[in-house]
N, C-alpha and C positions, 0 to 999 in steps of 0.2 A: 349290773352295777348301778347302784343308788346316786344321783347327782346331787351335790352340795354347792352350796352358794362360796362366793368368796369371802362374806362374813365367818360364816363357819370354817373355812380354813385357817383366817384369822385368830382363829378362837382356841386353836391347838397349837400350847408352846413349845414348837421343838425347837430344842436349843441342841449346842456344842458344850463339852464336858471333855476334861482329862482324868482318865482312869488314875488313884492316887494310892489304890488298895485293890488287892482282889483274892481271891482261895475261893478251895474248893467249897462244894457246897453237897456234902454228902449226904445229909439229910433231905432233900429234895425229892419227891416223888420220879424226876427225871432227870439225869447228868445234868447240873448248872455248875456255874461257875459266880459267885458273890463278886459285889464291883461296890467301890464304894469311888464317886466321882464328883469332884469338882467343877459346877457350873461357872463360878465365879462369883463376884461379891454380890449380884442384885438375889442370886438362888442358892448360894453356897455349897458347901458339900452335902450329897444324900446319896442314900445303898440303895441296891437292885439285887436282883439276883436275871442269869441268861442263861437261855441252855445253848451253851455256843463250844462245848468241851469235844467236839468232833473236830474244829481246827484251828482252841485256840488253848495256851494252858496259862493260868492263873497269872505266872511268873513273867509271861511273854505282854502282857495286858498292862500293864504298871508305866504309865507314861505316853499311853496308845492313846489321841483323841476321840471321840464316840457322839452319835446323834442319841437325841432321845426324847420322849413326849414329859415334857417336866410337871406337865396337870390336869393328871390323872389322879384320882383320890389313893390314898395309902393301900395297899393291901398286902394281906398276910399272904406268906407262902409258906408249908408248914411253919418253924419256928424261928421265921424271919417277915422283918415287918419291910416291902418293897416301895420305893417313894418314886421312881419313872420305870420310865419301860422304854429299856433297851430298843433300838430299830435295828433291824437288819432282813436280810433278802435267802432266798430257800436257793439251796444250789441243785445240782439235778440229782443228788442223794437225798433231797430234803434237809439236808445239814443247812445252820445258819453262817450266814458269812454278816460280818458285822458293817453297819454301815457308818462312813468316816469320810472327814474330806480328804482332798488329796492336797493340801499345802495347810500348815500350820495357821489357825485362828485364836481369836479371844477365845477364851471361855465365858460361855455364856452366852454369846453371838446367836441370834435367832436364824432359823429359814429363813429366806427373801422368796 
């Protein structure tokens, strides 16, 4: 494991976002699910896509809060263009479980 300073922690924006849109994403080289989430007013709304369809479905996600690294440059996933990247943690199937606070925040609210 590579050691980083606290500047470089600093350096990576992970905020809080509410899920405002989600569906499938069948085009995907691997089961995802498309998110389109609301940081709030300083990051606004921007899409992702997560392969998180082992235990969550599109429908259930729509109002669900979410972490996520908000600056990270754009990238394409086949014919979807992704603006953060989803966190979440590997359960003992390797399925993703999403990570989230446990009591309702701003949107937008950084790590401390």
């Amino acid at each position: 494991m590579a050691l980083i300073s606290f500047d470089d922690f600093l350096n990576v924006e992970i905020r809080v976002g509410t899920v405002v849109r989600s569906e499938p994403f069948p085009e995907a080289r691997r089961p995802a699910i498309k998110l389109w989430v609301d940081f709030g007013g300083e990051i606004g709304e921007r899409k992702s896509s997560a392969q998180i369809t082992q235990h969550y479905q599109p429908e259930d996600l729509v109002g669900r809060q979410i972490i996520a690294v908000v600056n990270f440059p754009t990238k394409q996933i086949g014919p979807f263009m992704s603006e953060f990247l989803t966190l979440g943690l590997h359960d003992d199937d390797d399925n993703v479980v999403l990570v989230s606070p446990d009591k309702p925040v701003p949107n937008g609210a950084r790590l401390a």
